[in-house]
Backbone atoms as SQL, in Angstrom:
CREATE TABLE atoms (id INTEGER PRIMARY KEY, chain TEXT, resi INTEGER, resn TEXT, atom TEXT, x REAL, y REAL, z REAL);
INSERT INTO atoms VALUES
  (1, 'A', 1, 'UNK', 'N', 87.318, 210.086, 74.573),
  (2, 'A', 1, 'UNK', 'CA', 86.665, 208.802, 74.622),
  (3, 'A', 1, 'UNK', 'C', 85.975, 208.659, 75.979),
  (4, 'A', 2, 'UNK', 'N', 84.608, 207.952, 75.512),
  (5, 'A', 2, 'UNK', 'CA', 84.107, 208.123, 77.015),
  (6, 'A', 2, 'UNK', 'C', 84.098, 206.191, 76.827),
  (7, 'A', 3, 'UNK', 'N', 83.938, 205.696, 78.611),
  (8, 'A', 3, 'UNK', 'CA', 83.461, 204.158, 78.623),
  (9, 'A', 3, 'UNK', 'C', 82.109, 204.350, 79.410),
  (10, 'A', 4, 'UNK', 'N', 81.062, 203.214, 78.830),
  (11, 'A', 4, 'UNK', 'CA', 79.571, 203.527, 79.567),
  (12, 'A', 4, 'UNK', 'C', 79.858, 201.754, 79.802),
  (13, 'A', 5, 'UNK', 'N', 79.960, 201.611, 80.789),
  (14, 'A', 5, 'UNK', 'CA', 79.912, 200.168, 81.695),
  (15, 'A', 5, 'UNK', 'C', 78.415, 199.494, 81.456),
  (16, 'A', 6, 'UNK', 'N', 78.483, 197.810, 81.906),
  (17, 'A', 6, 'UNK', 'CA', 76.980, 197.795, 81.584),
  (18, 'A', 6, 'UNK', 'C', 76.442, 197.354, 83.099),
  (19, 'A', 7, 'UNK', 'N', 75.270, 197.746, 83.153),
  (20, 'A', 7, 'UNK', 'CA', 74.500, 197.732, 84.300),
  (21, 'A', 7, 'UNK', 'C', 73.740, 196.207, 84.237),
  (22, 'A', 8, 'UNK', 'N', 74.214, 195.760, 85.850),
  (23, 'A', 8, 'UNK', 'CA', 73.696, 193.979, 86.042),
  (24, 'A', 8, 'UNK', 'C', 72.183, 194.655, 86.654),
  (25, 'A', 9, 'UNK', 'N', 71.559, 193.028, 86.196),
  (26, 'A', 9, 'UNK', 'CA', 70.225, 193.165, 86.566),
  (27, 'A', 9, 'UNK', 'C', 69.840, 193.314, 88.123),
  (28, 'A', 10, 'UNK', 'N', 71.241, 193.566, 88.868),
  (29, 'A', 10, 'UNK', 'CA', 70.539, 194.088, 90.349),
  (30, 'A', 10, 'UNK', 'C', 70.633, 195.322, 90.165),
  (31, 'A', 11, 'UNK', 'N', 71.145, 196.366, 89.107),
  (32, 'A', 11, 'UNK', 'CA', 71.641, 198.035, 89.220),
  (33, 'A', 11, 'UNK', 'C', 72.887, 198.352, 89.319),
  (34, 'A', 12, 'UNK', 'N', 73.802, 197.310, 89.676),
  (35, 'A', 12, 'UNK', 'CA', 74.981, 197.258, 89.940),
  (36, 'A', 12, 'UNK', 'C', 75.418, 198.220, 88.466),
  (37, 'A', 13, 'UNK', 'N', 76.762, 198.251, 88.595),
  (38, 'A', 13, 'UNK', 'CA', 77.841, 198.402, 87.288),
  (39, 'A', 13, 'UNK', 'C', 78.885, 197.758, 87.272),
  (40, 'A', 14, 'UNK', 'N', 79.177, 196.725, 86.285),
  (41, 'A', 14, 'UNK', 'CA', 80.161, 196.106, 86.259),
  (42, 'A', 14, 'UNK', 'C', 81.532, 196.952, 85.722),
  (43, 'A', 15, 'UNK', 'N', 82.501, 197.037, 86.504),
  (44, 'A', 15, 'UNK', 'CA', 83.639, 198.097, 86.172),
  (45, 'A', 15, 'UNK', 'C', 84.721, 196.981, 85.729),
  (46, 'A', 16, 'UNK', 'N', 85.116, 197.677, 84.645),
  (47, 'A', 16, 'UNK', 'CA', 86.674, 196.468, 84.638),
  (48, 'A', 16, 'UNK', 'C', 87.746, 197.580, 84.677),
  (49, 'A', 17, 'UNK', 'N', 89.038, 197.385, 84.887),
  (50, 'A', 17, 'UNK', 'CA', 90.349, 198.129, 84.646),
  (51, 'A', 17, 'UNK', 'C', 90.619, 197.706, 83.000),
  (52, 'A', 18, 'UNK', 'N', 90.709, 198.983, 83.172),
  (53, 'A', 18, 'UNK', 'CA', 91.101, 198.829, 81.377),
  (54, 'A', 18, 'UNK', 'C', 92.601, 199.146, 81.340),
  (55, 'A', 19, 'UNK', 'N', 93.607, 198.390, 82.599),
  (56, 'A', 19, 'UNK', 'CA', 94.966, 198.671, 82.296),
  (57, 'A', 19, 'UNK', 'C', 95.188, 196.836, 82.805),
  (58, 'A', 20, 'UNK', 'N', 94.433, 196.467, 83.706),
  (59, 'A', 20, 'UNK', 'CA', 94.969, 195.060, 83.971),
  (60, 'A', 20, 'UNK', 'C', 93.820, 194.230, 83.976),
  (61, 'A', 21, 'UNK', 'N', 92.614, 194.635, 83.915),
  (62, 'A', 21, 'UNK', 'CA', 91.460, 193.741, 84.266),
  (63, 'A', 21, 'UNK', 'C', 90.587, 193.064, 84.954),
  (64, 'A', 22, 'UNK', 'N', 91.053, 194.093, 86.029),
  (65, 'A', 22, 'UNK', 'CA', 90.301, 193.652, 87.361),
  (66, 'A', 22, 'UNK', 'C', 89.232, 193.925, 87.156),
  (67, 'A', 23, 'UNK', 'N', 87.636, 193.437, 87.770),
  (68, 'A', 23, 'UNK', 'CA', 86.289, 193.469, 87.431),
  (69, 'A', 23, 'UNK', 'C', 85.812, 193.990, 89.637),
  (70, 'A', 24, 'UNK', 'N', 85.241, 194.813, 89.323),
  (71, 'A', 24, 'UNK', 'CA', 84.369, 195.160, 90.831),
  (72, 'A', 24, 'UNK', 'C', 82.441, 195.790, 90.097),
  (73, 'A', 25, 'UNK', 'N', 81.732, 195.298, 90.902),
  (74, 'A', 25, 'UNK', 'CA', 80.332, 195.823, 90.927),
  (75, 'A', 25, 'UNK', 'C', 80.376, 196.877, 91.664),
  (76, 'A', 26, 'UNK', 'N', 79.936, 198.048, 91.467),
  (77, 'A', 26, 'UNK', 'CA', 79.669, 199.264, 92.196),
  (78, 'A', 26, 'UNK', 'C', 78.000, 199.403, 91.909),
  (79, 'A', 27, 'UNK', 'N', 77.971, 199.855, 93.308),
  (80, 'A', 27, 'UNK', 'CA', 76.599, 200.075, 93.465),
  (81, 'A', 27, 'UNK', 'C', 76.480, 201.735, 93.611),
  (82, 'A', 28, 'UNK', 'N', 74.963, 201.846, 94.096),
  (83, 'A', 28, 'UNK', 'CA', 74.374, 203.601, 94.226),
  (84, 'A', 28, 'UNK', 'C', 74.972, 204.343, 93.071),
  (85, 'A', 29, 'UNK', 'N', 75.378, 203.853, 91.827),
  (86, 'A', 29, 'UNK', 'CA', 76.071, 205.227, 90.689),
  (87, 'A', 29, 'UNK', 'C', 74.561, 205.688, 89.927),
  (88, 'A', 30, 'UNK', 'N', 74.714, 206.842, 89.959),
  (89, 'A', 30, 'UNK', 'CA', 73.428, 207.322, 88.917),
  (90, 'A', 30, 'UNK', 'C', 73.864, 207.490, 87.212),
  (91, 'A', 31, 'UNK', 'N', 75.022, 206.900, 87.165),
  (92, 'A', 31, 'UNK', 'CA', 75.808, 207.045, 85.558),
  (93, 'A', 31, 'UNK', 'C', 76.422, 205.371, 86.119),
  (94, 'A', 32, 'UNK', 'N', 76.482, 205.368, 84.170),
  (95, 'A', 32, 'UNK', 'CA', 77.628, 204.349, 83.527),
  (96, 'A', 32, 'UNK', 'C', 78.664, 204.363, 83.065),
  (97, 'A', 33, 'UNK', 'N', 79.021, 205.593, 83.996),
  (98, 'A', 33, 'UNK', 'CA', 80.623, 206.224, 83.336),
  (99, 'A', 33, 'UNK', 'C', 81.212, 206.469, 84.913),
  (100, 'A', 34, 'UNK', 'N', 82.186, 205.608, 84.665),
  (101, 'A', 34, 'UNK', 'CA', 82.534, 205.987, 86.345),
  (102, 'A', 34, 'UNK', 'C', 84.231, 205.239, 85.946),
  (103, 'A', 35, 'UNK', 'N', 84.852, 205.672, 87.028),
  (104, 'A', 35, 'UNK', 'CA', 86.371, 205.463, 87.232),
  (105, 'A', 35, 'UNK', 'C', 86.913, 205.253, 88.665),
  (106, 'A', 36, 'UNK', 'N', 87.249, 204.187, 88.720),
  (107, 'A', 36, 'UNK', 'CA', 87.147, 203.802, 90.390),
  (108, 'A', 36, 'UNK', 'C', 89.299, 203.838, 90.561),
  (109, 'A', 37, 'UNK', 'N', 89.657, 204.190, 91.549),
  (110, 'A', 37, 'UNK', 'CA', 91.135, 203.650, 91.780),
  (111, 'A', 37, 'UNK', 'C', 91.562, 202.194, 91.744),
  (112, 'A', 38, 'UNK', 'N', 92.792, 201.794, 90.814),
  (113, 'A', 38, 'UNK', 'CA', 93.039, 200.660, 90.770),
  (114, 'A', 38, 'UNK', 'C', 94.630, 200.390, 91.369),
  (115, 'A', 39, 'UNK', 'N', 94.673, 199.472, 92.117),
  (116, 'A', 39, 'UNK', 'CA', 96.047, 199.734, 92.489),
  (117, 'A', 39, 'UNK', 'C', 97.468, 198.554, 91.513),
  (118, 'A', 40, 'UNK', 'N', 96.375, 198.494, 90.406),
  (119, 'A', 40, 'UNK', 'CA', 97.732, 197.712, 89.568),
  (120, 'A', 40, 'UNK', 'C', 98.762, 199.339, 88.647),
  (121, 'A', 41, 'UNK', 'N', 98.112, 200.432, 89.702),
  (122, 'A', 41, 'UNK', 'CA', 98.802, 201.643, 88.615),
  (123, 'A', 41, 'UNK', 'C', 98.378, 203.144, 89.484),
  (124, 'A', 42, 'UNK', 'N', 97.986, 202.577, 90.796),
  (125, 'A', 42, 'UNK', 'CA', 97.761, 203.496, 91.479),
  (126, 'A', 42, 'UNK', 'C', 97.315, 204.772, 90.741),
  (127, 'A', 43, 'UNK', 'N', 96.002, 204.787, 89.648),
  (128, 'A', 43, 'UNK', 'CA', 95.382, 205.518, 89.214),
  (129, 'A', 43, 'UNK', 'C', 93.658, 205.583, 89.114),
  (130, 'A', 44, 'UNK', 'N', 92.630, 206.398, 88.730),
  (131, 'A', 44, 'UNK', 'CA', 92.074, 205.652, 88.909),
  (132, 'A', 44, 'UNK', 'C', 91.764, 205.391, 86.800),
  (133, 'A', 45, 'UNK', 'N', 90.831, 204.235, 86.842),
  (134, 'A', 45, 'UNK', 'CA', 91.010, 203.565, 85.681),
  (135, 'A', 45, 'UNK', 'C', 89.187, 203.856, 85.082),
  (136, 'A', 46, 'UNK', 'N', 88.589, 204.066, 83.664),
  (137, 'A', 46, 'UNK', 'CA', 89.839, 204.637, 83.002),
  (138, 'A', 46, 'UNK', 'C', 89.690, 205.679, 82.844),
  (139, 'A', 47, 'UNK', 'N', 91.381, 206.678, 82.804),
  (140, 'A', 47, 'UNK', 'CA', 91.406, 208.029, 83.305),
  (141, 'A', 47, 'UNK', 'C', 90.574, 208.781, 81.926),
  (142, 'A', 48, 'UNK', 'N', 90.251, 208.071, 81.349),
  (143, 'A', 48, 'UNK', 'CA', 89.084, 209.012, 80.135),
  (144, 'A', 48, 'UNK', 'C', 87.737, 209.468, 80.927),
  (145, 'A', 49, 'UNK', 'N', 87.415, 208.237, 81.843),
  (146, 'A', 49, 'UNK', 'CA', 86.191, 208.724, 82.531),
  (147, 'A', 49, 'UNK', 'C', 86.968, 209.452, 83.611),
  (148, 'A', 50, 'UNK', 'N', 88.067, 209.256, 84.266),
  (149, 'A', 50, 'UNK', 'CA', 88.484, 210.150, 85.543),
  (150, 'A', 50, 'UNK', 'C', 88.152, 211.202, 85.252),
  (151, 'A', 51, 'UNK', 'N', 88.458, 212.470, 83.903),
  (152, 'A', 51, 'UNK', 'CA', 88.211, 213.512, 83.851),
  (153, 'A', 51, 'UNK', 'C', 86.620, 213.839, 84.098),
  (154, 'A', 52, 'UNK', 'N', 85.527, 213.132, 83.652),
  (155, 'A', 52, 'UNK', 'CA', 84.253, 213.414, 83.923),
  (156, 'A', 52, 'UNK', 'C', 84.230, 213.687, 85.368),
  (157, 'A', 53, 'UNK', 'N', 84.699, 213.053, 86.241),
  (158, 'A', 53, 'UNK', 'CA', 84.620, 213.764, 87.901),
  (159, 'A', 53, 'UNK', 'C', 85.745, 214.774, 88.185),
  (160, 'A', 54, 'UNK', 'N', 86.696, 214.814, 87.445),
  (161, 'A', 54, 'UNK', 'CA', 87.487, 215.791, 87.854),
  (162, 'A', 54, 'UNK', 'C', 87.196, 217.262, 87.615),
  (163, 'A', 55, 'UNK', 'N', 86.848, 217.212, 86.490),
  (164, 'A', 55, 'UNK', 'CA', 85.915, 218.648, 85.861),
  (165, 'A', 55, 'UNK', 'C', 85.046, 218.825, 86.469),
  (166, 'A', 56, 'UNK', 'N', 84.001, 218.210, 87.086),
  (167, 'A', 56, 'UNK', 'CA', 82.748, 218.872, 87.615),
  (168, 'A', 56, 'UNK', 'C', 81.783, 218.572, 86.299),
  (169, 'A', 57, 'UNK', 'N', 82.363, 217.893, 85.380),
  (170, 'A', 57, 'UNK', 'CA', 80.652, 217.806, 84.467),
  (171, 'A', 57, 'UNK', 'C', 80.100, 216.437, 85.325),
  (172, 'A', 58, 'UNK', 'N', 80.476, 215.621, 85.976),
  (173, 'A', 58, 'UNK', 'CA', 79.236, 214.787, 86.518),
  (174, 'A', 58, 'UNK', 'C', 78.168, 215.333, 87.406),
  (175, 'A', 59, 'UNK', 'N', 78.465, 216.582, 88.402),
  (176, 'A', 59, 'UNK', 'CA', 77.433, 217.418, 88.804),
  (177, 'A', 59, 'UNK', 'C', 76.644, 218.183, 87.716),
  (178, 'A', 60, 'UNK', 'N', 77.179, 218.415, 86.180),
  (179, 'A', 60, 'UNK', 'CA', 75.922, 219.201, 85.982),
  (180, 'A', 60, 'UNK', 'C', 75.820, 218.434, 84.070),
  (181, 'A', 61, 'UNK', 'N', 76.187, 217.175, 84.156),
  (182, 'A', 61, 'UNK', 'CA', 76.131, 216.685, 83.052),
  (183, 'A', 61, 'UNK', 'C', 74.206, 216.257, 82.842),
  (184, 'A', 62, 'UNK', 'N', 74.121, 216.462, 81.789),
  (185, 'A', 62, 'UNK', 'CA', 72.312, 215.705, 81.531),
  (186, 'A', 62, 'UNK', 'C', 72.340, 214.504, 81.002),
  (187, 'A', 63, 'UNK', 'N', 73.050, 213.986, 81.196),
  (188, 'A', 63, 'UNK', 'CA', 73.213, 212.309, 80.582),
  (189, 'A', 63, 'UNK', 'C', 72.351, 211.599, 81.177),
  (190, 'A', 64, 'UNK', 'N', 71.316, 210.831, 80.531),
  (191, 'A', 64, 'UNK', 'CA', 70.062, 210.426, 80.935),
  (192, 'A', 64, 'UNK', 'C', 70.416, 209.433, 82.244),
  (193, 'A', 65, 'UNK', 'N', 70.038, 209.411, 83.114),
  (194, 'A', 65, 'UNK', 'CA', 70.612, 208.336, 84.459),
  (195, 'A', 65, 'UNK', 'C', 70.105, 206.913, 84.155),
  (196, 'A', 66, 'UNK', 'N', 70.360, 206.017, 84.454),
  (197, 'A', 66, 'UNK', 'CA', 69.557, 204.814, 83.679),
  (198, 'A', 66, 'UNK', 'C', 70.180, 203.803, 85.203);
């Protein structure tokens, strides 16, 4: 399972924890798949997208950048 976050009209990405629900804007991402550390689980959240950076497919993924 992948999560594609949605992008605010400044570029931002709105991230939520998909274990407790915390919400942060991240900026500079060239994807809508991202997994930031959350400390309601000291992981980072959610670990479906963690693997996309852990593998190395976000360096050579072609997922259109938007």
């Amino acid at each position: 399972m992948i999560i594609m976050y949605p992008k605010l009209a400044n570029g931002n990405v709105l991230w939520t924890c998909d274990n407790c629900g915390r919400h942060a804007e991240i900026s500079f991402v060239e994807t809508r798949r991202i997994s930031i550390y959350c400390t309601c689980n000291k992981k980072c959240n959610p670990t479906c997208n963690a693997e996309y950076y852990t593998t190395g497919e976000y360096l050579s993924s072609n997922e259109i950048k938007i």
